[in-house]
C-alpha positions as CSV (number, residue, x, y, z in Angstrom):
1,X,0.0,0.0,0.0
2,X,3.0,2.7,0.8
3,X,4.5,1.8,-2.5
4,X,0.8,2.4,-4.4
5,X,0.7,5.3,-2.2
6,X,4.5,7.0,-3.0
7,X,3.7,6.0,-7.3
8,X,0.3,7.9,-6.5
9,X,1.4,10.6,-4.5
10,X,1.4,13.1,-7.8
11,X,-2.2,12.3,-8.1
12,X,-3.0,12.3,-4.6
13,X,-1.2,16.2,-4.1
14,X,-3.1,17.4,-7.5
15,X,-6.4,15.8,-6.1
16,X,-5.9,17.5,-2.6
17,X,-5.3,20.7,-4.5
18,X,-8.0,20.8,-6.7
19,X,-10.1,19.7,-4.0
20,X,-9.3,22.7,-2.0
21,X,-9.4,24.9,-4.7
22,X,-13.1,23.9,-5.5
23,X,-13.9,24.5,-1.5
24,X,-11.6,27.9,-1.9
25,X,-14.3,29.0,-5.2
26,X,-17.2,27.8,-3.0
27,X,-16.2,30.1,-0.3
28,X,-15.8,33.0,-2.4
29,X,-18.9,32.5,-4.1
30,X,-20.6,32.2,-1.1
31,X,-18.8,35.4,1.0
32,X,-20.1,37.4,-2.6
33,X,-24.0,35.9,-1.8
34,X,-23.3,37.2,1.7
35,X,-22.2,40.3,0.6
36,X,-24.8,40.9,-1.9
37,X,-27.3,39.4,0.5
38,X,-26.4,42.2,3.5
39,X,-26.0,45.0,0.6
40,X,-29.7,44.1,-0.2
41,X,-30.6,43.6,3.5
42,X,-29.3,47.3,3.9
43,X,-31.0,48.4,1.1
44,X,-33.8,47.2,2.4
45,X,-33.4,48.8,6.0
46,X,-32.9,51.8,5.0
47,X,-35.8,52.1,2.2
48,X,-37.9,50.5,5.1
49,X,-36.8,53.6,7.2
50,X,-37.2,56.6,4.5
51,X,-40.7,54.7,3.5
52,X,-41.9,55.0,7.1
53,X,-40.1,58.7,7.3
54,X,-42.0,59.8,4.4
55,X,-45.0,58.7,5.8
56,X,-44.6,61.4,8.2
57,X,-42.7,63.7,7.4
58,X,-43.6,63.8,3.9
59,X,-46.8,62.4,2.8
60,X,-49.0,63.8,6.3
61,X,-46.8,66.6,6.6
62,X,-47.7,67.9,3.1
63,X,-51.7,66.6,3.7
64,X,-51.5,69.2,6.9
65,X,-50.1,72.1,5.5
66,X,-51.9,72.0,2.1
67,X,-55.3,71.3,4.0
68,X,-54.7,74.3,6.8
69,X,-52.9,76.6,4.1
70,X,-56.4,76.1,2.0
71,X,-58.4,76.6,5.0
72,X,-57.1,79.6,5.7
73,X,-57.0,81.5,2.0
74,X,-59.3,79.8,0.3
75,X,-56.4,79.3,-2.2
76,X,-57.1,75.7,-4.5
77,X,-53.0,76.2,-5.5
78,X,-52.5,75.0,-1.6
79,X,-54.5,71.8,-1.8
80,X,-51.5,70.6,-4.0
81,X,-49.4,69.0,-1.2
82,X,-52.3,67.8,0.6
83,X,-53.4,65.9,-3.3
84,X,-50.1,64.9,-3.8
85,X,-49.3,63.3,0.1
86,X,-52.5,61.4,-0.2
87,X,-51.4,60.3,-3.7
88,X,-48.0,59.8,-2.6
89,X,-49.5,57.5,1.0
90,X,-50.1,54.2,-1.3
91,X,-46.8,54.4,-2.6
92,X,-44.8,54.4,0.7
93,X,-47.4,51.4,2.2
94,X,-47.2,49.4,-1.0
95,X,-43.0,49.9,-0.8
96,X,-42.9,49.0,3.4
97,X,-45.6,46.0,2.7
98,X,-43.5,44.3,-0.3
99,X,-40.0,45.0,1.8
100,X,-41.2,43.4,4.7
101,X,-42.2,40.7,2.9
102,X,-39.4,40.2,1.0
103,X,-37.3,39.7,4.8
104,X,-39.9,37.4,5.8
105,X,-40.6,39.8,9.0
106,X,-44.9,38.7,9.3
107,X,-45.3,40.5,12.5
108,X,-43.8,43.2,11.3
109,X,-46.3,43.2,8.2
110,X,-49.2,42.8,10.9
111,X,-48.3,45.1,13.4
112,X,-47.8,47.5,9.8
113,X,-51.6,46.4,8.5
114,X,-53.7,47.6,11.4
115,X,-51.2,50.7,11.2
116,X,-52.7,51.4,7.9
117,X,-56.2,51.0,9.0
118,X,-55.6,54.1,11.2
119,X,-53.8,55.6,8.5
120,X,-56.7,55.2,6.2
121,X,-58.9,56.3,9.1
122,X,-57.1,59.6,9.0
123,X,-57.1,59.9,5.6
124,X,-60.8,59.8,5.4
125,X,-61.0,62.1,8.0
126,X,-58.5,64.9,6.1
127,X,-61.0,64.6,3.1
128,X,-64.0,65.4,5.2
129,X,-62.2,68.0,6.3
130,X,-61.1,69.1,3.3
131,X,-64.9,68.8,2.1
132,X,-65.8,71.2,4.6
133,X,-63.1,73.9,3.8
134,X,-64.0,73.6,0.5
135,X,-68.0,74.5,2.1
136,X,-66.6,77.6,3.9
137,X,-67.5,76.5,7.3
138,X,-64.6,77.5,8.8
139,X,-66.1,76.3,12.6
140,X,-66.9,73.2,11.6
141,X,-63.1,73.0,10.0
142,X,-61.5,74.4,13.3
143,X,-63.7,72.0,15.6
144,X,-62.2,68.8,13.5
145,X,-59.0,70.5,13.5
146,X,-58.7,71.0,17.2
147,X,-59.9,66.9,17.4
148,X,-56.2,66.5,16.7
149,X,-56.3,63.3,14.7
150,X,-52.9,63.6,13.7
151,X,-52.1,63.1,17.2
152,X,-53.8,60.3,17.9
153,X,-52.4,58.9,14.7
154,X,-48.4,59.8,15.9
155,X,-49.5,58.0,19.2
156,X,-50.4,54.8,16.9
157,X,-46.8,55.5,14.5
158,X,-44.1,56.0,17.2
159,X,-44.2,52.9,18.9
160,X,-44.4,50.8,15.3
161,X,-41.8,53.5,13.9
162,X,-39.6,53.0,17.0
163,X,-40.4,48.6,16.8
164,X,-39.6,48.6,13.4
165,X,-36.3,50.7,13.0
166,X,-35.0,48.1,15.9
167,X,-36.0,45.1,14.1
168,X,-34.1,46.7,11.0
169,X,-31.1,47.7,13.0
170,X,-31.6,43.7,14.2
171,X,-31.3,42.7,10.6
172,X,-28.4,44.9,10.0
173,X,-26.3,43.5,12.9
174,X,-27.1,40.1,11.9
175,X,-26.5,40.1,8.4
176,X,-23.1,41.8,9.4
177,X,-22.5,39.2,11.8
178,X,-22.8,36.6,8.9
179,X,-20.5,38.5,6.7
180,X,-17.9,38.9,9.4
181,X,-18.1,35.0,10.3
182,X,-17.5,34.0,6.5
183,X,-14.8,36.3,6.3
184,X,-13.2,35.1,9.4
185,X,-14.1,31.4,7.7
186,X,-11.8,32.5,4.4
187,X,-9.1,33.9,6.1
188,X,-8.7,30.5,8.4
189,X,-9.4,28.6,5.1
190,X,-6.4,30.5,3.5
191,X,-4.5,29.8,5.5
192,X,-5.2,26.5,5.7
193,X,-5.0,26.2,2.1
194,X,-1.5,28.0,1.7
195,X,-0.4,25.3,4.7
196,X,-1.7,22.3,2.7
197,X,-0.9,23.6,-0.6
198,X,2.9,24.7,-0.6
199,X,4.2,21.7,0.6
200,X,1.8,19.5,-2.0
201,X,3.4,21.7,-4.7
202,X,6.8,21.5,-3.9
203,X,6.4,17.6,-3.8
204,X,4.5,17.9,-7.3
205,X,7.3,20.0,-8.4
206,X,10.0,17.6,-6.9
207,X,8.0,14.5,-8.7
208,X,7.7,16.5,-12.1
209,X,11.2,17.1,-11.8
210,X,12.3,14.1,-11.0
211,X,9.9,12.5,-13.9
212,X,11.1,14.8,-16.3
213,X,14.4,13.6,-15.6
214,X,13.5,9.7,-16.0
215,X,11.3,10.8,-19.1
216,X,14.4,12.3,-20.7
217,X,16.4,8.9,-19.7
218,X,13.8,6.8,-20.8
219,X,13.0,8.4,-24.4
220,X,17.2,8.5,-24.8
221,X,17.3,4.5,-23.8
222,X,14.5,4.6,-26.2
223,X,16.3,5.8,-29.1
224,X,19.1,4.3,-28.5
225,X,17.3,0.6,-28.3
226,X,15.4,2.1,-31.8
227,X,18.9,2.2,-33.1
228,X,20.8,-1.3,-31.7
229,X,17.5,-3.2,-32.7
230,X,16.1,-1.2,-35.8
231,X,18.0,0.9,-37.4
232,X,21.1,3.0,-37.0
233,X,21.7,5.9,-39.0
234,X,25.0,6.7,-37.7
235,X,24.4,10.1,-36.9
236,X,24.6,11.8,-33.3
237,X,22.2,10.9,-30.6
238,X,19.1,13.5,-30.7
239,X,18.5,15.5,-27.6
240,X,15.5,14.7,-25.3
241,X,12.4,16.3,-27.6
242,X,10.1,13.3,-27.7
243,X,8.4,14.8,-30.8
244,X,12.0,13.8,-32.9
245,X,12.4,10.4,-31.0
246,X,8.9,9.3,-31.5
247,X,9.1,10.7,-35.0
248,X,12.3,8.5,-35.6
249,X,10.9,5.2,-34.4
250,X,7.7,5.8,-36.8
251,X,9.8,6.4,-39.3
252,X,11.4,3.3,-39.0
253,X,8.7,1.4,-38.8
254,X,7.4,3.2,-42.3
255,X,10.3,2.0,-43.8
256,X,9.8,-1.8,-42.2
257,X,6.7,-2.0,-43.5
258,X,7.4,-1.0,-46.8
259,X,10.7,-2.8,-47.4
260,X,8.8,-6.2,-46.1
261,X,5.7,-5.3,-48.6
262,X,8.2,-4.6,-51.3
263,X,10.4,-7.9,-50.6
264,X,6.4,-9.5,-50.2
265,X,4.9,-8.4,-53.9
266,X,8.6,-9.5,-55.0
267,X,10.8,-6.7,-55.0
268,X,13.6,-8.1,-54.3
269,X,16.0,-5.3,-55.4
270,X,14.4,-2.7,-53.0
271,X,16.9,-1.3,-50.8
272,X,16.1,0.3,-47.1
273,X,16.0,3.9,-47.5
274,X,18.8,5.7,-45.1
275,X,21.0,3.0,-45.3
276,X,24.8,4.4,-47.0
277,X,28.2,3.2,-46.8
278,X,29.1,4.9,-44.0
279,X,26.4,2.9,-41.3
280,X,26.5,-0.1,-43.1
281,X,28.1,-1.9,-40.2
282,X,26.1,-0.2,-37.4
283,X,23.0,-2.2,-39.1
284,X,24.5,-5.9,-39.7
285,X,22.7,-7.2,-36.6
286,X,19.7,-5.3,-36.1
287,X,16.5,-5.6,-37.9
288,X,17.6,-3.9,-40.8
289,X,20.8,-6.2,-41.0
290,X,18.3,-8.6,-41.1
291,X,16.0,-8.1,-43.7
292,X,18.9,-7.0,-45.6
293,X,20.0,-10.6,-45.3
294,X,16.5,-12.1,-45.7
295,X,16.2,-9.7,-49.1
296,X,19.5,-11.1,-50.2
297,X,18.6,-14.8,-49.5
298,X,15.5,-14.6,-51.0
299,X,16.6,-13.3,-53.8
300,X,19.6,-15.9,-54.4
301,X,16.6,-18.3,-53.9
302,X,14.0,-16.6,-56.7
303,X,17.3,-16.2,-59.2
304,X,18.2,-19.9,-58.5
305,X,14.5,-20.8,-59.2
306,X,14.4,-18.7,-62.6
307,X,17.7,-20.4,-63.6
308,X,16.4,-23.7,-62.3
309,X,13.1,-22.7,-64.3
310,X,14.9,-21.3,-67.3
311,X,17.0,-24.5,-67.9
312,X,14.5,-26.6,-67.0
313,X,11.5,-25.0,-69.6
314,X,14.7,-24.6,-72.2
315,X,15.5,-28.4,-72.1
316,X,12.0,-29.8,-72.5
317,X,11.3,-27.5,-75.4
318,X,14.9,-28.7,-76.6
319,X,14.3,-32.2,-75.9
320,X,10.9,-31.4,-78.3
321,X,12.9,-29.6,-81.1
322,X,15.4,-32.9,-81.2
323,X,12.3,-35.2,-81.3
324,X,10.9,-33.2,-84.4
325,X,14.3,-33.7,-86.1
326,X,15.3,-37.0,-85.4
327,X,15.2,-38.2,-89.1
328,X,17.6,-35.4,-90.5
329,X,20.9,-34.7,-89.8
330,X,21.2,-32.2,-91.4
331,X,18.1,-30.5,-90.6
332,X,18.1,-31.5,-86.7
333,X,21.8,-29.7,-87.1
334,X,20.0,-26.4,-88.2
335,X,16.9,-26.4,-85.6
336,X,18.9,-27.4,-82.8
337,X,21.3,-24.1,-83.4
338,X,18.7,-21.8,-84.1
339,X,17.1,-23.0,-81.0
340,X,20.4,-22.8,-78.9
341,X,21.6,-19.2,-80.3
342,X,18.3,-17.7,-79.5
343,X,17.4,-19.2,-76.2
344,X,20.8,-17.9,-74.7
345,X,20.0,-14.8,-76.4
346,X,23.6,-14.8,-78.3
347,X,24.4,-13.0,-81.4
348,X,26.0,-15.9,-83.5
349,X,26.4,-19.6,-83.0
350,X,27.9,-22.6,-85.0
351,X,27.6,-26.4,-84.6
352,X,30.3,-28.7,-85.8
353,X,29.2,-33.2,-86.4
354,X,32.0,-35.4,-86.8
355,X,32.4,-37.1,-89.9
356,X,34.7,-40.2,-91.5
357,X,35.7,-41.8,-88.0
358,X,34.3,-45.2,-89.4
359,X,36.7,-44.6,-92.8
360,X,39.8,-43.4,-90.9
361,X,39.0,-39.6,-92.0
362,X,37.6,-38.5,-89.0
363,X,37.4,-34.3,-88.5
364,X,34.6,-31.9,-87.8
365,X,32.9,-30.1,-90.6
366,X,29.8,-27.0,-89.6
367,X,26.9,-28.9,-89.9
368,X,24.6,-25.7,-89.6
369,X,25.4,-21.9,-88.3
370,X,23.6,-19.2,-87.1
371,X,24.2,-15.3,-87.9
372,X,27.4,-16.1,-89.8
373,X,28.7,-14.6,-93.2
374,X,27.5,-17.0,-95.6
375,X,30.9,-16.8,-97.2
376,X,32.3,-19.2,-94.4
377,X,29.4,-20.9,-94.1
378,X,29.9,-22.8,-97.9
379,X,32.5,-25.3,-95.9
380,X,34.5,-25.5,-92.8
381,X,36.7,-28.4,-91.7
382,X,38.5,-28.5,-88.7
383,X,41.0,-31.0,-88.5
384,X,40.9,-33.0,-84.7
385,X,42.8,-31.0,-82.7
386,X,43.1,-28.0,-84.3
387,X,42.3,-25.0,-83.1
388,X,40.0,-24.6,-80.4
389,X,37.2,-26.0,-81.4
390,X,39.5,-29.3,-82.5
391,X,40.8,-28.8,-78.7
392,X,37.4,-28.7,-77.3
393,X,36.5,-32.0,-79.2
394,X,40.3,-33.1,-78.3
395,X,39.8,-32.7,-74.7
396,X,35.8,-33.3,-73.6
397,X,35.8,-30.3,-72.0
398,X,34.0,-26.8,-71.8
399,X,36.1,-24.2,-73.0
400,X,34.9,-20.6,-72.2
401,X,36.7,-17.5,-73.3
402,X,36.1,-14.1,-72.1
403,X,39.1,-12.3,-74.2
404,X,38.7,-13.4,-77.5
405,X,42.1,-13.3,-79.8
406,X,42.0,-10.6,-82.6
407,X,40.4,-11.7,-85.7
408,X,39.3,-15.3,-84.4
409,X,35.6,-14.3,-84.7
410,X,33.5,-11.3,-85.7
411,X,29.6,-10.8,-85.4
412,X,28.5,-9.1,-88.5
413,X,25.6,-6.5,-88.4
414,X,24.1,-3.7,-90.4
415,X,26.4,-1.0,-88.5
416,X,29.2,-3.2,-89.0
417,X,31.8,-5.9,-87.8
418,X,32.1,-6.6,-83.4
419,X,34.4,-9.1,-81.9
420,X,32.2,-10.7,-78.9
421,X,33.1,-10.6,-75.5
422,X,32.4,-14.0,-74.7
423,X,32.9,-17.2,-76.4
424,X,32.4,-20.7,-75.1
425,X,32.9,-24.2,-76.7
426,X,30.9,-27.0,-75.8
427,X,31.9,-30.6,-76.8
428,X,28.7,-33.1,-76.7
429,X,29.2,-36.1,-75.6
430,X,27.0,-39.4,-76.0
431,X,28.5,-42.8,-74.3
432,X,31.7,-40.6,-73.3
433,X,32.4,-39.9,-77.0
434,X,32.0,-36.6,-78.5
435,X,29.5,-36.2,-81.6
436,X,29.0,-32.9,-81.9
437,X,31.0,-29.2,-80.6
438,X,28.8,-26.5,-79.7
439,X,30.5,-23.0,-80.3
440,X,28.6,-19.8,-79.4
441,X,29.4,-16.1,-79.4
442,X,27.5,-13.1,-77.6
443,X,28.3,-9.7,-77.0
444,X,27.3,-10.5,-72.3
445,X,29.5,-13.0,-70.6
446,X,28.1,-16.7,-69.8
447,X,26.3,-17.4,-66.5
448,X,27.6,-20.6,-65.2
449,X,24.4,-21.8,-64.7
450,X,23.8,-21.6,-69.0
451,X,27.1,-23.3,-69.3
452,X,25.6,-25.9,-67.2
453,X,22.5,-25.6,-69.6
454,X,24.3,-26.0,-73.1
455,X,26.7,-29.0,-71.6
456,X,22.9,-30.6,-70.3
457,X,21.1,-29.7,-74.0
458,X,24.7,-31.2,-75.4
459,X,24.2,-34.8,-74.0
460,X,20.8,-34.4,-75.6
461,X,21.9,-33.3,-79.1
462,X,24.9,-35.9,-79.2
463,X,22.2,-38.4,-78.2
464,X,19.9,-37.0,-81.2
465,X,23.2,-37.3,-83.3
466,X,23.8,-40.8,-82.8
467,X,20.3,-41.7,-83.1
468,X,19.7,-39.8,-86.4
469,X,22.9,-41.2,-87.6
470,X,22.0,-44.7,-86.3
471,X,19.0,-44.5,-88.1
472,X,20.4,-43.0,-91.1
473,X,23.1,-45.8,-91.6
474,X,20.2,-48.4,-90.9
475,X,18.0,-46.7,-93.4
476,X,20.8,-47.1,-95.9
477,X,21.8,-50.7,-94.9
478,X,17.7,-51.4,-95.0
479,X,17.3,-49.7,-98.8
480,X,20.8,-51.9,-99.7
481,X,19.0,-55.3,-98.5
482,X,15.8,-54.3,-99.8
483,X,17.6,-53.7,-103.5
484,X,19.9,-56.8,-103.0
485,X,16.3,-58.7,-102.2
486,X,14.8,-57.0,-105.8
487,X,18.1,-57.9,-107.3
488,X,18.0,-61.6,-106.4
489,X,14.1,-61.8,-106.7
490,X,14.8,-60.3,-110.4
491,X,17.8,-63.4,-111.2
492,X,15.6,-65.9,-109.7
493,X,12.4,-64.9,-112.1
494,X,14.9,-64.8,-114.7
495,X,15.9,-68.5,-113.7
496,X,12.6,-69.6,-113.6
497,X,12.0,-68.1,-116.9
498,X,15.4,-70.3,-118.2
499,X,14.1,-73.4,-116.8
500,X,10.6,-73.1,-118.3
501,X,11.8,-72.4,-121.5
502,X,14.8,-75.2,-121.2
503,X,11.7,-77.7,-120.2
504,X,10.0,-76.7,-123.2
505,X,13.0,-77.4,-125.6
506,X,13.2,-80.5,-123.9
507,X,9.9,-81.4,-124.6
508,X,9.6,-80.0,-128.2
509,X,13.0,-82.5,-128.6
510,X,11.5,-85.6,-126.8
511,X,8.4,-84.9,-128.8
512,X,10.8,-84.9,-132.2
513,X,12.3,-88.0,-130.8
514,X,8.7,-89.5,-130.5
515,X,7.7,-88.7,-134.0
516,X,11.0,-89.5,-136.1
517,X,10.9,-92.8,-134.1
């Protein structure tokens, strides 16, 4: 529990604080109601005091002199003040009923109603006497004037004026007393809150500090881990500004992504973007190091399954091109180096059979050429042995050249004679003996895997060789027996005949025999 509370304690401080700082804003809002409430209160009081002023000193005051000052010059100006204090009375009643109201002072507002039934009592009585000042009768006027209502009415004000100021001085003093209490509440909340609040701020401050600090050491370990694991791009550490570090490690994981969809919809020659010369050593064992090498791998696997593919394809539709040809030297000879020129995409090619082995003759003559000057293509014998292609045949083995001697060979086109850069000779072998050498030229070196190819296709044509020959030689022997067979079948008819006609002479004599007997 202490350790939940010290990793809380931010929380804990900030929550105190905000706590007493919503108390703090509920105790100024509510010293500003008391305020405004005692403002009003006095407002109050002191309208309830001027209303019940006026009531004398005004309003009855006025109603008196007027009413007197008419009595005694007959003057209608004067009955203005009394007109206006009557009009005036309602207005002061109405304004002392509504305010005591308002304060919720009832027995105020009763002790003030049967007030204003003497008030209206004396009213009435002003306006008979005005009625009668108005007549003339000036002893009738003097007899209601020497009743001294007024009197009796100040007897039935003083004690209610005298009740009611105290009550409103007693409102005063408490509203005051309310005010003073929640000021004296503030001040000890205050202080309370400056007590409670500087020493939660200075351990939020401490904390903040202090996680400040481990945020800076965590987003450096951070970068620094982006770099030993992901990628390193060899320049200085950044400072602390999380924007750049997070910024960096999305970033990195853009260029993840894409390099693994690129190496996925196979791109295999996509390369990770930051990556120089210069870091290429700070990345060997991170992630990067490793999709480099996965990239690489892959793609030795994909080029070893086109080659695989290539070769593969190549020798079936060779193996169909010999099976087409099989009754034709000659014209097996010029499919099979058409097919080989073009397939290895070479500019010129040249296939050489062996000939008189079986009558003690035996060299190589070009059975068939492709992209050659026909000039050299009317004969060409190469003696066993000579030169390289004799070598080759010599030999039994693949020779491949990449610096070809001046003058050797040249590939003719329409902008003009080019020696080759590459060359390679091919011997084809069928039973360990060599029918046929394979000689092709091309302006792009050899890829070991298409030597592999021609020596593979080469079993194949010195296996179509020897067949086609095999059959040729049997096709001869077969059309020798089959005219020996004619020749013979042609004596014996021609024997038969003979004997037929030497049995007839031998009858036609034995018959002359019979008869001369």
């Amino acid at each position: 529990m202490l350790k939940n509370l010290k990793r809380n304690l931010n929380s804990i401080s900030l929550s105190v604080l905000i706590v007493l700082l919503l108390i703090n804003t509920a105790l100024i809002f509510y010293n500003r109601a008391v305020m405004v409430d005692n403002n009003v209160l006095q407002a109050q009081t002191e309208e309830v005091k001027k209303a019940w002023i006026s009531i004398f000193d005004s309003n009855l005051r006025r109603m008196d002199l007027g009413l007197r000052g008419f009595a005694l010059t007959r003057n209608p100006q004067l009955l203005d003040p009394y007109r206006t204090g009557i009009r005036d009375m309602p207005v002061s009643t109405k304004l002392i009923d509504s305010l005591l109201l308002v304060q919720g002072r009832d027995s105020l507002a009763q002790h003030f109603a049967s007030f204003k039934i003497k008030l209206d009592d004396y009213i009435t009585y002003s306006e008979r006497m005005r009625v009668v000042a108005e007549a003339g009768n000036t002893e009738e006027f003097v007899k209601m004037l020497n009743a001294d209502k007024g009197y009796d009415l100040w007897q039935a004000f003083a004690p209610m004026f005298n009740y009611i100021l105290a009550e409103q001085d007693k409102l005063m003093v408490q509203a005051r007393s309310r005010y003073e209490k929640a000021l004296n509440r503030n001040v000890i909340f205050q202080v309370t809150l400056v007590l409670l609040a500087v020493p939660a701020l200075i351990s939020v401050m401490y904390r903040i500090k202090r996680d400040v600090k481990a945020r800076k050491n965590l987003l450096l370990e951070f970068e620094a881990n982006n770099r030993k694991y992901m990628f390193d791009p060899g320049t200085p550490l950044p400072d602390d500004n999380p924007q750049i570090i997070i910024q960096n490690s999305i970033e990195n994981l853009k260029k993840t992504s894409t390099f693994i969809k690129s190496i996925a919809s196979g791109d295999y020659g996509v390369n990770w973007n930051g990556l120089t010369a210069d870091n290429e050593s700070l990345n060997r064992d991170n992630l990067t190091g490793d999709l480099i090498k996965m990239r690489d791998q892959m793609k030795k696997v994909k080029e070893s399954d086109e080659r695989r593919i290539w070769s593969t394809e190549g020798l079936a539709k060779f193996s169909e091109v010999t099976r087409s040809n099989q009754h034709d030297t000659e014209k097996l000879a010029h499919e099979v180096i058409r097919f080989l020129t073009k397939h290895m995409k070479a500019q010129q090619g040249s296939l050489f059979l062996l000939r008189g082995d079986e009558e003690g003759d035996a060299h190589l003559y070009l059975a068939a050429c492709y992209a050659f000057d026909k000039k050299k293509f009317l004969e060409k014998r190469i003696e066993i042995g000579s030169g390289m292609v004799g070598q080759a045949y010599l030999e039994g083995s693949t020779i491949v050249l990449k610096e070809i001697p001046n003058g050797y060979i040249k590939i003719t086109s329409g902008m003009g004679d080019a020696t080759p850069t590459c060359l390679v000779i091919v011997p084809m072998k069928y039973n360990d003996r060599v029918e046929a050498v394979l000689e092709l030229a091309s302006f792009s070196e050899f890829l070991p895997h298409e030597i592999e190819f021609l020596e593979k296709a080469g079993e194949v044509i010195a296996s179509s060789v020897h067949s086609t020959r095999t059959n040729e030689r049997t096709s001869r022997l077969l059309a020798s027996t089959q005219q020996q067979a004619e020749m013979l079948k042609a004596q014996e008819e021609e024997l038969r005949q003979n004997m037929e006609e030497m049995q007839a002479t031998q009858e036609n004599m034995r018959r002359l025999e019979k008869e001369s007997a």
